[in-house]
C-alpha positions as CSV (number, residue, x, y, z in Angstrom):
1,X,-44.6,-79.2,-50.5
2,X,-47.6,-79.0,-48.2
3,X,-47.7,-79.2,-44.5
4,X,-48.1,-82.7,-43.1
5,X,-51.6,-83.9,-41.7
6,X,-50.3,-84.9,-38.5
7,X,-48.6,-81.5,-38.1
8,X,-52.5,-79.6,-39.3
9,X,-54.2,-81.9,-36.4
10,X,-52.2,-81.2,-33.8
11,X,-52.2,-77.3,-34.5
12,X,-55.7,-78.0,-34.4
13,X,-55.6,-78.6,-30.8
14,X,-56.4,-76.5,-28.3
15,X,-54.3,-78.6,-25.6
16,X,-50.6,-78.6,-26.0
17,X,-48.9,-81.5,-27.4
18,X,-45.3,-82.1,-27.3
19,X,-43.7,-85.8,-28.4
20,X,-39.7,-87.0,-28.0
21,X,-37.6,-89.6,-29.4
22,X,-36.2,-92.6,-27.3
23,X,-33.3,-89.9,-25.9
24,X,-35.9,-87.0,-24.4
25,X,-35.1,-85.0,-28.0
26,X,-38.5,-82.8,-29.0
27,X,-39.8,-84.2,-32.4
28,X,-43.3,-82.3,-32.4
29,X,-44.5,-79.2,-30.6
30,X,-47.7,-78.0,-31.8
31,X,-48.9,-74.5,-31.5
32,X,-50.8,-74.8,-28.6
33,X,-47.5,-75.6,-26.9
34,X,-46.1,-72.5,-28.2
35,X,-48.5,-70.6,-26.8
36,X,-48.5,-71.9,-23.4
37,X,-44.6,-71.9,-23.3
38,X,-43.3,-69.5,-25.2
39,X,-40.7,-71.4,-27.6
40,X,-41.4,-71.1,-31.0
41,X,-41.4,-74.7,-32.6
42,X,-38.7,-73.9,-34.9
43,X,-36.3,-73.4,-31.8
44,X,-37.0,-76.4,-29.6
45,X,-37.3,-79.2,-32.4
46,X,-34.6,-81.7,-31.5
47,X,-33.4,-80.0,-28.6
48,X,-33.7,-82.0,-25.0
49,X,-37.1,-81.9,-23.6
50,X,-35.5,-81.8,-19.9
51,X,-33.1,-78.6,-20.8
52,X,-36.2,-76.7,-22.8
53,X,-39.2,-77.7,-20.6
54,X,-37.1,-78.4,-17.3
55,X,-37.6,-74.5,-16.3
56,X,-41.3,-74.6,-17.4
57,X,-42.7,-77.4,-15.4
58,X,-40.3,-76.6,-12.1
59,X,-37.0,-78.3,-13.0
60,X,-38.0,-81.8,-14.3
61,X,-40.0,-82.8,-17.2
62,X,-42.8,-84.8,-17.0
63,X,-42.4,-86.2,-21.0
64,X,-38.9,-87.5,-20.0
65,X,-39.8,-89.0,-16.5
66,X,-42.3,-90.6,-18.4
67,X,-40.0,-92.1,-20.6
68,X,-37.2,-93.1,-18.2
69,X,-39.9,-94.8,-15.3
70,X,-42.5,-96.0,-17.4
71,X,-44.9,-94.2,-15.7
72,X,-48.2,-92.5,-17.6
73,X,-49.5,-89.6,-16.0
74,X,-53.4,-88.8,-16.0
75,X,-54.5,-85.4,-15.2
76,X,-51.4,-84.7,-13.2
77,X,-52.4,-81.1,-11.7
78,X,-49.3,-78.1,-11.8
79,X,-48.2,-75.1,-13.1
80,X,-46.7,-74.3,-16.1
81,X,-44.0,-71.3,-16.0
82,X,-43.8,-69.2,-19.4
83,X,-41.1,-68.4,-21.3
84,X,-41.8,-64.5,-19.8
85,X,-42.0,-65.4,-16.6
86,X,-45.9,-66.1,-16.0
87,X,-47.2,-68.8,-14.4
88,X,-50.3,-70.7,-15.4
89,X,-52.5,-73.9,-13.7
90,X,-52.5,-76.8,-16.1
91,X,-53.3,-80.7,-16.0
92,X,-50.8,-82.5,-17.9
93,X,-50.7,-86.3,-18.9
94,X,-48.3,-88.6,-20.5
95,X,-47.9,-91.8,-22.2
96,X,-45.2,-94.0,-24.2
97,X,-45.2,-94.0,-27.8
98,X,-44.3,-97.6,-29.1
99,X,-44.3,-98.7,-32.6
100,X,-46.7,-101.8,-34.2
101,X,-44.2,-104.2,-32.9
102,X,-44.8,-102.5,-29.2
103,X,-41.3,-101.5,-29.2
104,X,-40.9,-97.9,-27.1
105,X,-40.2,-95.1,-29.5
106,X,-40.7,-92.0,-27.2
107,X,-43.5,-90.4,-25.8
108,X,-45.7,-87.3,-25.5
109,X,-47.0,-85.3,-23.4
110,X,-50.8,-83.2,-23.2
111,X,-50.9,-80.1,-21.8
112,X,-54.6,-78.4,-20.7
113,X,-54.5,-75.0,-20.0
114,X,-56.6,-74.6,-16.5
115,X,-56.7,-71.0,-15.7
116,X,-60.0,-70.7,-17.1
117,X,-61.5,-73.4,-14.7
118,X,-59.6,-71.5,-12.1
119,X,-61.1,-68.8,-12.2
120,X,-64.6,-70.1,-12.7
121,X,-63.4,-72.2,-9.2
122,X,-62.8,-68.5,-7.6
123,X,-66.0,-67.4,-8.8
124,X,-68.2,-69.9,-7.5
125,X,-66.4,-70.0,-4.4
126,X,-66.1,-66.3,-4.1
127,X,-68.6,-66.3,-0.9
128,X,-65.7,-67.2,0.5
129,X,-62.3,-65.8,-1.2
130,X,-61.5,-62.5,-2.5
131,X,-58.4,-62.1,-3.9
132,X,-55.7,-64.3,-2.4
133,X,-58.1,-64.0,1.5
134,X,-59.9,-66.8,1.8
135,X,-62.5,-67.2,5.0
136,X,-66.3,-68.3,6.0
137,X,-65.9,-65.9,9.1
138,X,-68.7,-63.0,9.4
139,X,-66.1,-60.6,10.4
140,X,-63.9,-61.6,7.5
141,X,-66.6,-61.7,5.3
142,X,-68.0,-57.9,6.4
143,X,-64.3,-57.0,5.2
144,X,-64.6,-58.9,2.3
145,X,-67.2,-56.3,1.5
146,X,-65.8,-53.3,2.7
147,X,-62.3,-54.1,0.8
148,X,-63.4,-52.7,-2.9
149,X,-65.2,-49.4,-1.0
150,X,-61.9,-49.1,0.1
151,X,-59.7,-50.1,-2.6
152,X,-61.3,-47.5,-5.0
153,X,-61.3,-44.6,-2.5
154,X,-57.3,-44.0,-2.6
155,X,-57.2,-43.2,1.0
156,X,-54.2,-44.2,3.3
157,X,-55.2,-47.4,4.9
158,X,-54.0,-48.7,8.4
159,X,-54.4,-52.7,9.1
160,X,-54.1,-53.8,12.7
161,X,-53.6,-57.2,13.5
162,X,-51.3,-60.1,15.0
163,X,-48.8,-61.6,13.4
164,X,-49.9,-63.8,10.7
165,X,-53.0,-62.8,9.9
166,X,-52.7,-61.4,6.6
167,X,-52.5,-58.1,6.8
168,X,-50.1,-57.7,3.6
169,X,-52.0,-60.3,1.5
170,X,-55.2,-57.6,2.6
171,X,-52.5,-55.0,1.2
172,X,-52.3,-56.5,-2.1
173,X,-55.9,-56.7,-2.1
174,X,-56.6,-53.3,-1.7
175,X,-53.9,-52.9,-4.7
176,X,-55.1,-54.9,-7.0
177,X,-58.8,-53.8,-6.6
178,X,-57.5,-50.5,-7.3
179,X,-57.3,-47.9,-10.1
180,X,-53.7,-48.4,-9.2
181,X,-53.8,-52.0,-10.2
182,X,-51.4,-51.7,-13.5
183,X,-48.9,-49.9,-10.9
184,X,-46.3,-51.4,-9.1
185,X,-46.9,-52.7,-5.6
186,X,-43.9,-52.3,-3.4
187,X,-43.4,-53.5,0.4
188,X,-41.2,-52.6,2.9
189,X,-40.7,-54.5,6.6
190,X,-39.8,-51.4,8.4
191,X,-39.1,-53.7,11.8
192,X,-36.6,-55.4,9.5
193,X,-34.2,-52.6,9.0
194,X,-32.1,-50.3,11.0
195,X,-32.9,-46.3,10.9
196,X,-30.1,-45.1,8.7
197,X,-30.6,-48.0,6.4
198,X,-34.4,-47.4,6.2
199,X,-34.0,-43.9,5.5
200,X,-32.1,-44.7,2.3
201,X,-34.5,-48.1,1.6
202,X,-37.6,-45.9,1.3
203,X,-36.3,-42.9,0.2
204,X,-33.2,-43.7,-1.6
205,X,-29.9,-41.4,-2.0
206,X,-28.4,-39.2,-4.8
207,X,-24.3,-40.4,-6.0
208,X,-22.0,-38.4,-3.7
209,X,-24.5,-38.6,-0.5
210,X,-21.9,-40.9,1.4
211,X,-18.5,-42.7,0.8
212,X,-20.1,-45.8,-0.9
213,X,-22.7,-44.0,-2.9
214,X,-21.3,-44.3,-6.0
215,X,-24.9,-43.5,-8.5
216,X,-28.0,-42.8,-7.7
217,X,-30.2,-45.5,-5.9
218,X,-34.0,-45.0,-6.1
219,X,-35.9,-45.4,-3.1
220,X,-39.0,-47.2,-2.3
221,X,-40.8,-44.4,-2.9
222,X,-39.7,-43.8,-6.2
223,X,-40.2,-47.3,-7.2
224,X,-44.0,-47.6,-5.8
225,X,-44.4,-44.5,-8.3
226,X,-48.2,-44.5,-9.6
227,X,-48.8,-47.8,-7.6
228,X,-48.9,-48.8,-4.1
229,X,-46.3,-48.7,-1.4
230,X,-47.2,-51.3,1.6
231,X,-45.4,-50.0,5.1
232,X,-45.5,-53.6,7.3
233,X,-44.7,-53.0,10.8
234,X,-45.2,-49.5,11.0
235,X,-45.2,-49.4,14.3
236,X,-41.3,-50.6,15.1
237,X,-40.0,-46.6,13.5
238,X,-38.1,-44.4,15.4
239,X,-39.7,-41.0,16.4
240,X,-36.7,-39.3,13.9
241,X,-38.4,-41.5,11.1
242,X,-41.5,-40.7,12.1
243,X,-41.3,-37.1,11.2
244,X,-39.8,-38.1,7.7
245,X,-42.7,-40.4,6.8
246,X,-45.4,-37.6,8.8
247,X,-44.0,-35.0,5.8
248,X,-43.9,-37.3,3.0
249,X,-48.1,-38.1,3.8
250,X,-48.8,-34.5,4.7
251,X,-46.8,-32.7,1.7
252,X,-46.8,-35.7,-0.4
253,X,-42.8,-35.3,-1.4
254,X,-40.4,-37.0,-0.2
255,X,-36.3,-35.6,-0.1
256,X,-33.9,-38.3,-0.9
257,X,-30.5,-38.3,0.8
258,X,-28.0,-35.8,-0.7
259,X,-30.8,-34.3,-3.0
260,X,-31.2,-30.8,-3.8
261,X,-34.9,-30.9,-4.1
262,X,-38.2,-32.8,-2.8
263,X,-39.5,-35.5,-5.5
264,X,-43.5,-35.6,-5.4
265,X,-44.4,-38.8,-3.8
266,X,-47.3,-40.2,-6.2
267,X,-47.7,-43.9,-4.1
268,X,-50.8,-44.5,-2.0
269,X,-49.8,-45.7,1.6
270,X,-50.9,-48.7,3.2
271,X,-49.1,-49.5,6.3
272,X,-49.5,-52.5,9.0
273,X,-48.3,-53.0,12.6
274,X,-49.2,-55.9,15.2
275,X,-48.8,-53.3,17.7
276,X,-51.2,-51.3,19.9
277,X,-50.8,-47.7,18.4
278,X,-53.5,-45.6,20.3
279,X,-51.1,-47.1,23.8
280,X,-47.9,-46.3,22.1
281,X,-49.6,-42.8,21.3
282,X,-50.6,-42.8,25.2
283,X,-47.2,-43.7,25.9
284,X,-45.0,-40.9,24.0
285,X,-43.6,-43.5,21.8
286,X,-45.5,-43.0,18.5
287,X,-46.7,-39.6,16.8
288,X,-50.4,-38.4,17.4
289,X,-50.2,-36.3,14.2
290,X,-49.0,-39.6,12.4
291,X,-51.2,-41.4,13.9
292,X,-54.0,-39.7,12.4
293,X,-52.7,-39.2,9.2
294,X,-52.2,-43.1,8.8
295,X,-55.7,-44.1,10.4
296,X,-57.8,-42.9,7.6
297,X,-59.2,-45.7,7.1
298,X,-58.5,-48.5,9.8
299,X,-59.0,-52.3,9.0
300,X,-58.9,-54.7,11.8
301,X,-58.0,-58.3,11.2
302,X,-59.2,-61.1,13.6
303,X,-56.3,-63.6,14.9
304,X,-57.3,-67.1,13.6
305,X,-58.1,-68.7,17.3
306,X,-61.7,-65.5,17.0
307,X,-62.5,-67.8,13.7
308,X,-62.0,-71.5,14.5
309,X,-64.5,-71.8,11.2
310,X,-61.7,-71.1,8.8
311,X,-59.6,-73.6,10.2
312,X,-60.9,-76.0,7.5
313,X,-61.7,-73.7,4.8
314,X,-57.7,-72.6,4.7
315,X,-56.7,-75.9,5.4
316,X,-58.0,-77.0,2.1
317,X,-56.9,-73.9,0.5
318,X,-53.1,-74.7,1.3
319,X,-53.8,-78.4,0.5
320,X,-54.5,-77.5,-3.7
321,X,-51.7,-74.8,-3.4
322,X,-49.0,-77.3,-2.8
323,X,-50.5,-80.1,-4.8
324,X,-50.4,-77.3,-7.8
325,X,-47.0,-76.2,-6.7
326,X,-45.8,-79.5,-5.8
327,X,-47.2,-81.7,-8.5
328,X,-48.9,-84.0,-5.8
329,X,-52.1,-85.7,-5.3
330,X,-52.6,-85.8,-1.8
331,X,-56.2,-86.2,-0.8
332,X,-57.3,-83.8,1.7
333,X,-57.3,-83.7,5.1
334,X,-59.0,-86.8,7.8
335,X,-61.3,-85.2,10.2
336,X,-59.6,-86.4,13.2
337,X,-56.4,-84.0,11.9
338,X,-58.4,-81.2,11.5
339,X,-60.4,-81.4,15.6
340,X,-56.8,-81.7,16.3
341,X,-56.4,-78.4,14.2
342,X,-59.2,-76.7,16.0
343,X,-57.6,-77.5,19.0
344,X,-55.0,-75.4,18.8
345,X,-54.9,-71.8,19.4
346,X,-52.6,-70.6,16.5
347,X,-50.5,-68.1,17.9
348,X,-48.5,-67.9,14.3
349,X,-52.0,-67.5,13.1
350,X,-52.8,-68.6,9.3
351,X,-49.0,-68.2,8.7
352,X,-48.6,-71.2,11.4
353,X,-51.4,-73.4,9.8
354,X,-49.9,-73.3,6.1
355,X,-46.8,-74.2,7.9
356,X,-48.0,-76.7,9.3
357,X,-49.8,-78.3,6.6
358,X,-46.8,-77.7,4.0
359,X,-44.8,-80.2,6.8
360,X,-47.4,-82.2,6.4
361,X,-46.9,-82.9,2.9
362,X,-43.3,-83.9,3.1
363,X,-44.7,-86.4,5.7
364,X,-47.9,-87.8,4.2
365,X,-47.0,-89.1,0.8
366,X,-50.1,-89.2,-1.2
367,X,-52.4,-88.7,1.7
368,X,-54.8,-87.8,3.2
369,X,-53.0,-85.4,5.9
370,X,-53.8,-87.4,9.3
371,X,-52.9,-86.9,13.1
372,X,-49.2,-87.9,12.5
373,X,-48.2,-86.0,9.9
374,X,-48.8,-83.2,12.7
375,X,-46.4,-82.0,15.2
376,X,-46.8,-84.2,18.5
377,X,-48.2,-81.1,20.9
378,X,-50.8,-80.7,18.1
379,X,-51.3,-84.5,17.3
380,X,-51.8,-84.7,21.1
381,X,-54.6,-82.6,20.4
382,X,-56.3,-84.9,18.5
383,X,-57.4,-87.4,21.6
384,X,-59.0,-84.3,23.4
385,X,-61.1,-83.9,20.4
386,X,-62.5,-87.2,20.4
387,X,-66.4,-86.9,21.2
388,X,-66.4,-83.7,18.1
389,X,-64.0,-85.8,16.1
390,X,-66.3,-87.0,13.6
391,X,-67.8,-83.6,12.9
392,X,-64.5,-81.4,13.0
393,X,-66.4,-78.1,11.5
394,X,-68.8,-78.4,14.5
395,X,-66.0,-78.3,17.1
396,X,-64.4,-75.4,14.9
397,X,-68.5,-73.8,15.3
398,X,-68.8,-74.4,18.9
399,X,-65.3,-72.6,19.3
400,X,-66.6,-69.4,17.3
401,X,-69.6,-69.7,19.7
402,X,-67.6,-69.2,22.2
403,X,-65.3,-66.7,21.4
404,X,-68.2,-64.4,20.2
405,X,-70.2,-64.8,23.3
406,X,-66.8,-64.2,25.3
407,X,-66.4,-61.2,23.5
408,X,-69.5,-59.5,23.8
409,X,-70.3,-60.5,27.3
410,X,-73.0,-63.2,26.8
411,X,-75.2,-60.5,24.7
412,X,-77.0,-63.1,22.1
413,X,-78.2,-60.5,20.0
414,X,-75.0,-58.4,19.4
415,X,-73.3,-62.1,18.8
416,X,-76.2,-63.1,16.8
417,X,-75.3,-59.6,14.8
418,X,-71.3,-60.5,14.8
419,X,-72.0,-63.9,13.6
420,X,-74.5,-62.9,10.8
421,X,-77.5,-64.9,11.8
422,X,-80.7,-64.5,13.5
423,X,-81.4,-64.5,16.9
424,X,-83.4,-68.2,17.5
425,X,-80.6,-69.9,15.2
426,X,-78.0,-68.7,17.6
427,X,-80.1,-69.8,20.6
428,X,-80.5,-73.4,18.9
429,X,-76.6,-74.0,18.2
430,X,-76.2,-72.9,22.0
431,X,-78.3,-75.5,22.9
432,X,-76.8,-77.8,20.6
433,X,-73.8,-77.6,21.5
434,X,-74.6,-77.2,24.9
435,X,-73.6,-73.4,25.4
436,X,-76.6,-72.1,26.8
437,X,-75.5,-72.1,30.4
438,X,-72.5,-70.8,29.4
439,X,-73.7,-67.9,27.8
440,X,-75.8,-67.2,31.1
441,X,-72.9,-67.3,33.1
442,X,-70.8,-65.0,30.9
443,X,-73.8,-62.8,30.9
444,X,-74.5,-62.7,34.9
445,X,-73.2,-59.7,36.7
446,X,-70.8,-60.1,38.9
């Protein structure tokens, strides 16, 4: 017997298509859902949508809330989890199935596979994202351009900044610009953990090196093997660990606890701190040997308050991540919410803003994010901003102004330089946003 039409047109389909009966029970699952999921369609036919798909679309499917509310879906944004544990962006969209006498019968679901558009997205806004970094900011942008120099050199890398900058998603970066790419990337918060239990975290410990070591437990070393292994916070170690890491990146072994014999150490090191090293150095606290060794190559990443310009930029960033994640619609952000934004002087940094704006979702509903969906010392904010309020990414400009000419003492051309622009534009957003005396000021001697 030969294979049904309806079954050759929907295999014929590049989106997926999944229908169920009147109880959520899956009565066609074409081939483009098997690709995109991971079930063959021999496995899932009559089986409940909810129990198969549930895990795939975040817990609850969209085919059987469909069916149970009523409610058609159009283009519904999210991401799809495969069977092996992938994740992919799709638009999905739903609809009742009813028979000639309008009768419900079940319904189906369409799934488009996104990631293409995705990454076209990424490419034509790659001026301003690389990787996971995302940022309109000169000095972000200069390391947007230094990062695959870097990345391909193999050198140990040293990433200064405050808390909440980035500096591990820089990490990753670096990793997965890499030859090391196809290698693991393994991180480690060496504030997070006592000495003795860091010892064993990074370097792991043979059966028999304790009372509880009952096998062998591989380190973090041994696990960033032929990949990268990302040391956050190096700058919290004790001296005594200090000479253990200062051997493993001279020698390149490293001795696990109660073995008999070094174990070559084949990870490239990347390692972060928030803290001042060269004064810890000064001070006796931190190793001028290990110092050196780790500041090979030193990246240096500006707190978000030195670029006011990505306040927006990220803002809407975080906005499409947790509609994706989230399955929501919500609409952006109003511009009095984000002068409010620029307001603020983000000591949490771009951590703080994606916090901010993922309690704005659970406040906002379908949007847009406004002024009180913020917390009140930041909606208070808002008020102050009135004359830029209409223009939010000038306030955020006239801030960066600001903070350039502050740091390089009212000298236009080096902030012209900084900013990446020449010398009479600079002079005419001064005057525009009424900086020019300013600038003098900063500039006078004392």
């Amino acid at each position: 017997m030969g294979v049904p039409i309806a079954e050759v047109i929907l295999d014929s389909l590049a989106e997926g298509v999944i229908t169920v009966d009147r109880r959520g029970r899956i009565t066609s699952f074409n081939r483009a859902a098997e690709r995109l999921t991971g079930y063959e369609r021999a496995a899932v036919l009559g089986k409940d949508c909810q129990q198969v798909l549930g895990p795939c679309c975040g817990g609850s499917c969209v085919i059987v809330h469909t069916l149970s509310s009523g409610e058609a879906l159009r283009d519904r944004p999210g991401e799809l989890r495969h069977r092996d544990g992938s994740v992919r962006p799709v638009m999905v969209t739903t609809n009742l199935l009813t028979d000639a006498q309008g009768r419900v019968i079940g319904a189906v679901g369409t799934i488009r596979d996104c990631a293409r558009e995705v990454e076209l997205e990424r490419q034509l806004a790659g001026r301003w994202k690389l990787q996971d970094l995302v940022s309109r900011s000169p000095r972000m942008q200069r390391l947007f351009e230094l990062l695959p120099t870097v990345a391909a050199s193999g050198s140990t890398v040293l990433i200064l900044g405050e808390s909440g900058t980035g500096k591990e998603l820089v990490a990753r970066a670096i990793h997965s610009l890499s030859p090391r790419a196809e290698g693991p990337f393994v991180a480690v918060n060496c504030g997070a953990l006592p000495d003795s239990l860091l010892e064993a975290e990074l370097f792991g410990y043979r059966a028999g090196a304790f009372t509880d070591a009952k096998r062998d437990h591989p380190g973090r070393f041994a696990r960033a093997q032929g990949g990268t292994i990302f040391l956050d916070e190096i700058g919290d170690i004790s001296a005594a660990m200090q000479v253990r890491l200062l051997r493993v990146l001279q020698e390149r072994v490293y001795e696990p606890l109660g073995a008999r014999a070094p174990e070559p150490a084949d990870a490239r090191v990347i390692a972060a701190t928030h803290r001042d090293l060269k004064a810890m150095v000064a001070e006796g606290r931190f190793r001028l040997d290990l110092y050196y060794r780790l500041d090979v190559v030193r990246l240096e990443l500006p707190p978000l308050r030195e670029r006011p310009e990505d306040i927006p930029l990220l803002a809407e960033h975080f906005i499409d991540r947790f509609n994706r994640l989230q399955n929501r619609r919500v609409r952006g952000i109003s511009e009095a919410a984000l002068a409010a934004l620029a307001r603020h002087r983000f000591p949490g940094n771009v951590r703080e803003l994606e916090n901010l704006i993922e309690r704005a979702f659970v406040l906002c509903g379908e949007g847009p994010i406004d002024v009180p969906h913020l917390p009140e010392e930041i909606a208070a904010l808002a008020e102050a901003a009135a004359p830029l309020a209409s223009d939010p990414l000038s306030l955020a400009e006239a801030r960066a102004l600001r903070e350039a000419l502050r740091r390089h003492g009212g000298d236009r051309t080096a902030t012209a330089r900084e900013l990446g622009i020449h010398r009479t534009t600079l002079y005419r957003k001064l005057r525009r946003y009424g900086l020019l005396e300013r600038a003098d000021a900063v500039r006078a001697p004392a």
